[in-house]
C-alpha positions in Angstrom: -8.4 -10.6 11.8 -9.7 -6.8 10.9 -12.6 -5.6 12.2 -16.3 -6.5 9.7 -16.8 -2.1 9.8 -13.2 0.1 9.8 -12.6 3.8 8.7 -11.0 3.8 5.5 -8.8 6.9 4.6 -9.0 7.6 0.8 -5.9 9.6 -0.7 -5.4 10.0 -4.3 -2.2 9.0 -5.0 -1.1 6.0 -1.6 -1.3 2.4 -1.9 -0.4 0.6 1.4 0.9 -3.2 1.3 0.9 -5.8 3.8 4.0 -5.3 6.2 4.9 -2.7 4.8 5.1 1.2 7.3 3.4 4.1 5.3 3.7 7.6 7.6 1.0 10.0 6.8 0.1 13.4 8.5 -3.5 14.3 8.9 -4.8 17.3 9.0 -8.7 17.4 7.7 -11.1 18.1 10.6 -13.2 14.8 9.2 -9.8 12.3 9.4 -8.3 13.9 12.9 -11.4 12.2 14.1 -11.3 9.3 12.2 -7.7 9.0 14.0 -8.9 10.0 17.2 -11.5 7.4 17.3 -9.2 4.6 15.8 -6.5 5.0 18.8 -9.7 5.3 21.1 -10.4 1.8 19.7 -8.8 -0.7 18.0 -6.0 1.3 15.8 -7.0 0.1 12.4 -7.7 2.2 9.5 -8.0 1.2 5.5 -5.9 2.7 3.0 -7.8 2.9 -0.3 -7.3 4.9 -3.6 -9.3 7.6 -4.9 -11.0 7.1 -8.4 -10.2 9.5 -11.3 -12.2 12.6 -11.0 -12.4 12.4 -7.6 -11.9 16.2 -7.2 -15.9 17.2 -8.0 -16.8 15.7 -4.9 -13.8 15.3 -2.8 -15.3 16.9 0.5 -18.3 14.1 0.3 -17.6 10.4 -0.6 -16.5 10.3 -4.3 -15.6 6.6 -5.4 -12.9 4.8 -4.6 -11.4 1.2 -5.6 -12.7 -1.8 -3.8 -9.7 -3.4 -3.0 -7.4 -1.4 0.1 -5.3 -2.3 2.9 -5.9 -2.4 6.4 -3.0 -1.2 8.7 -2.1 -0.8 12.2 -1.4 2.5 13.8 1.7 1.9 15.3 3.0 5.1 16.5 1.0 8.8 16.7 1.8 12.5 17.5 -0.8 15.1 17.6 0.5 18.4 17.4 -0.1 21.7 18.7 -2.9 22.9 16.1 -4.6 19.1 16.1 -3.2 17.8 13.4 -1.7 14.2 13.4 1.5 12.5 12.4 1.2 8.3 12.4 2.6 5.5 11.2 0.0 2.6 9.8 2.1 -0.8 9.0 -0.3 -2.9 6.6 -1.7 -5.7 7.6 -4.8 -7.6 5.6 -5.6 -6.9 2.3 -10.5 -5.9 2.1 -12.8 -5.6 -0.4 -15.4 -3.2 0.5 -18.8 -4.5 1.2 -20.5 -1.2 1.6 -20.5 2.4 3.8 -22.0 3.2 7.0 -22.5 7.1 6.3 -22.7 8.0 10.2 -19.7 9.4 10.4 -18.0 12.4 9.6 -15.2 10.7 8.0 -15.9 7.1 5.9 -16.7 4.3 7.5 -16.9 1.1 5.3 -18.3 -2.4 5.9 -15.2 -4.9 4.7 -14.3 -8.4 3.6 -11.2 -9.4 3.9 -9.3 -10.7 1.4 -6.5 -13.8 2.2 -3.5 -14.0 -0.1 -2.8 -17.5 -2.0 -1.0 -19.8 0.0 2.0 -20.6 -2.3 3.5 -22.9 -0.5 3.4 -25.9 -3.0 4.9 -22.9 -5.6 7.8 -22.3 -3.5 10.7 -22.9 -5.9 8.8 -20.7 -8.4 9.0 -18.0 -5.9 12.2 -18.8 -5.3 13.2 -18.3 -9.0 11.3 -14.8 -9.5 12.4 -13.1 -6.2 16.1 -13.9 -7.5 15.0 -12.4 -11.1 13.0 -9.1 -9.0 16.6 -8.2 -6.9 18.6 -8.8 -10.0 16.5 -6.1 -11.5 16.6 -4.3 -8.4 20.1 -4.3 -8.1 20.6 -2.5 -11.4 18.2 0.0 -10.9 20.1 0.8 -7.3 23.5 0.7 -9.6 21.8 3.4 -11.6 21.6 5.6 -8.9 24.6 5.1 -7.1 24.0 3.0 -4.7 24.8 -0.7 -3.5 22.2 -3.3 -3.5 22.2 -4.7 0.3 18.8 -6.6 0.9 19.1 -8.5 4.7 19.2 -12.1 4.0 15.9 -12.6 6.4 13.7 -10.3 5.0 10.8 -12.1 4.2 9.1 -12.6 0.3 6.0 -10.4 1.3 8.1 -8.0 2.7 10.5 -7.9 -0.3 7.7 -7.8 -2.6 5.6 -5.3 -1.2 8.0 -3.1 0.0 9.2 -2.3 -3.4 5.4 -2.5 -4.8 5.0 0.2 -2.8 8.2 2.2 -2.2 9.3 2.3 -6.2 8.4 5.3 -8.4 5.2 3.4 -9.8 2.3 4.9 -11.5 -0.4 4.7 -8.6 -2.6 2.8 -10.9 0.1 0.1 -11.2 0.4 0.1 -7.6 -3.5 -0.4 -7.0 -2.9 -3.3 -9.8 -0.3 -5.0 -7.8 -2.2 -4.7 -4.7 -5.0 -6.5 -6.3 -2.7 -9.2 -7.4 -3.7 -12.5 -5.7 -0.6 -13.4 -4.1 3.1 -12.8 -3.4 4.5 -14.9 -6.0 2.2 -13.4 -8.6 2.6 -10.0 -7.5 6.5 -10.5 -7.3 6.2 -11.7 -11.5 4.3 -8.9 -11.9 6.3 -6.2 -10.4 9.7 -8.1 -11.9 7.6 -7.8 -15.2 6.9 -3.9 -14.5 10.4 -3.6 -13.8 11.7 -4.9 -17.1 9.0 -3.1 -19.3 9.9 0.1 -17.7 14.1 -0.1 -18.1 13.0 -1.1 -21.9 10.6 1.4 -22.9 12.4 4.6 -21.1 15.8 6.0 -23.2 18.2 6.2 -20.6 16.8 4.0 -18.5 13.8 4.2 -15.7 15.9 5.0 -12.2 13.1 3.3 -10.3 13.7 6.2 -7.4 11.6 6.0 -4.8 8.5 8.4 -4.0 8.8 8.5 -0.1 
């Protein structure tokens, strides 16, 4: 269970998941503290993404969406000037509630938000992970490469790996992220997937950003 008040780092264009590793570097005065209180404490910080326009007040608080990620620091480096390097692996998906403005860097007061359990729908998720690799497995044949996915990687691990490792519009990653569950983000990305090798002449390489 995440903490009811976390820091949340806002970044215009990074969408964490849930078990999913997202390596950032750090390097604003206001968010080298924010990382030096976290590992002080209890490691967590929220990923969330910067509204439009955000540059007219980026050195305040400009808006953000509601709906982030917590995640886990689970490795850090500072370097020689201060600056951080770390490694956040999502956990719990929050709403935010409101901001405590005591800080330096944002501190927001959070709800989390559980995923559907989709148990009872587990031979439709079984139907549209198959239908997500297929497409996966072109895309990879695109670029050269052979499609190896380990047999025991989980669906939320498949799912949101890809949600947020593929070459996706940000806003269509915040979209996904906000999608209630695995199976219905896995339709939804399959979905994405299909639109996107349709609509692009030549075909969308679905390379990855990271």
């Amino acid at each position: 269970m995440i903490p009811s008040k976390i820091p949340i780092f806002p970044l215009p264009n990074v969408v964490l998941f849930p078990k999913v590793f997202l390596p950032l570097r750090i390097f604003e005065p206001r968010y080298r503290a924010m990382v030096e209180d976290a590992l002080a404490g209890d490691r967590v910080v929220g990923m969330v993404l910067l509204r439009p326009g955000y540059e007219a007040n980026y050195e305040g608080r400009p808006p953000v969406y509601a709906v982030g990620c917590a995640g886990d620091i689970t490795h850090s480096e500072r370097r020689d000037d201060g600056r951080f390097n770390i490694v956040l692996r999502g956990t719990e998906k929050f709403r935010i509630a409101g901001e405590d403005v005591s800080r330096a860097y944002r501190l927001a007061r959070i709800e989390p938000i559980a995923e559907i359990d989709e148990d009872a729908a587990a031979a439709a998720m079984v139907h549209e992970r198959q239908r997500l690799l297929a497409l996966l497995k072109i895309l990879l044949a695109r670029l050269g490469s052979e499609a190896r996915f380990p047999p025991d990687l989980s669906d939320e691990e498949l799912v949101n790996g890809f949600a947020q490792n593929l070459d996706l519009d940000v806003l269509e990653r915040q979209a996904l992220l906000e999608r209630p569950g695995v199976l219905s983000r896995c339709r939804a990305l399959a979905d994405l997937l299909e639109m996107k090798a349709h609509a692009v002449q030549g075909g969308w390489d679905g390379r990855a950003v990271h």
